[in-house]
N, C-alpha and C positions, 0 to 999 in steps of 0.2 A: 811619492804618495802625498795628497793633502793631508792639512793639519786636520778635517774634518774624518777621515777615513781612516789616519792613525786612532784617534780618539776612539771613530768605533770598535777600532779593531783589541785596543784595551780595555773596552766594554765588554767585548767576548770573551777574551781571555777571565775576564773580572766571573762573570758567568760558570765559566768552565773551571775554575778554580774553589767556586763554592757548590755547585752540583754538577761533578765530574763525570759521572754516571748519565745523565741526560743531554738530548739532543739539544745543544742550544737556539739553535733554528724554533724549534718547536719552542722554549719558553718566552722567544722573542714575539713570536707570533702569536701565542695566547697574551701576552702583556698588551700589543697593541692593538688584539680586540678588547679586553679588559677595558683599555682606554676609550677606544673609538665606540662603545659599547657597552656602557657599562650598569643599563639596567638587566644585565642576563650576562653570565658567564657564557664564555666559546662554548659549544660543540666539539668535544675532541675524542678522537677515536686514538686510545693510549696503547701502545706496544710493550709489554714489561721481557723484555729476555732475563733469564733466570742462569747461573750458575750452572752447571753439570753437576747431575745427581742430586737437584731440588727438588722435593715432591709438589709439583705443579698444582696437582688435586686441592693438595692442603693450602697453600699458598690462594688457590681460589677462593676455595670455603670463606678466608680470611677475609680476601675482600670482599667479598658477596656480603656476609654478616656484618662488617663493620663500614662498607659504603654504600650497597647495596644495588652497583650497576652490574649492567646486563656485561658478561663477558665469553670468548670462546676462549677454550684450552686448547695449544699446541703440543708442538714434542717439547719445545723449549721455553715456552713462555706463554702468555695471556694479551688476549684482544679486548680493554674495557671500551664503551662505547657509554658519553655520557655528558653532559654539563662539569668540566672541571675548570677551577683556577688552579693557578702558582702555587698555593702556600700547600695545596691536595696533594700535586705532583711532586712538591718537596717534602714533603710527609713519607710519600711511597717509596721515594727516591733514597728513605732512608734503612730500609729492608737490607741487610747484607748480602742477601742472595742475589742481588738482581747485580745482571751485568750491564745493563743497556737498557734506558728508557726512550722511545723513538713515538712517534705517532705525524697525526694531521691536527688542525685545529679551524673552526670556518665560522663562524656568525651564528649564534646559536636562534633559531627561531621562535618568534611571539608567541 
């Protein structure tokens, strides 16, 4: 393995050691639209998987009211659909209920 490729690869672990709960793929990939992009947040369409025996409904309420994207309810979790950054998804990331934060992220447009 390069010294370039170890390094990243203790980036990720760096990553995955402070938001353990999230797809690291997915924070890499909003950072470097952030970057490459940075008059307008990504586009990202967020996955929240929730605990068994979480009231999903309430859990929506919550976020509808306090960020106010569009989202669908599952059996086990929520579809937001919306302009987000990093410090948003570390915010939600910090809900005990959630097991699993996953999504897409893409260029958000003008």
């Amino acid at each position: 393995m390069s010294q370039i490729e170890a390094r990243y690869n203790e980036f990720r672990n760096a990553i995955t050691q402070t938001l353990s709960n999230v797809d690291v793929d997915l924070l890499i990939k909003i950072m470097y639209l952030e970057r490459k992009l940075p008059d307008a947040p990504p586009m990202v369409e967020l996955h929240i998987e929730y605990n068994s025996g979480t009231n999903i409904e309430n859990k929506q309420e919550v976020i509808r009211a306090k960020y106010g994207f569009p989202m669908n309810a599952g059996e086990h979790g929520l579809t937001l659909v919306g302009q987000m950054a990093v410090p948003l998804i570390e915010e939600l990331s910090k809900d005990k209920d959630i097991k699993f934060i996953s999504g897409k992220a893409t260029p958000a447009s003008y």
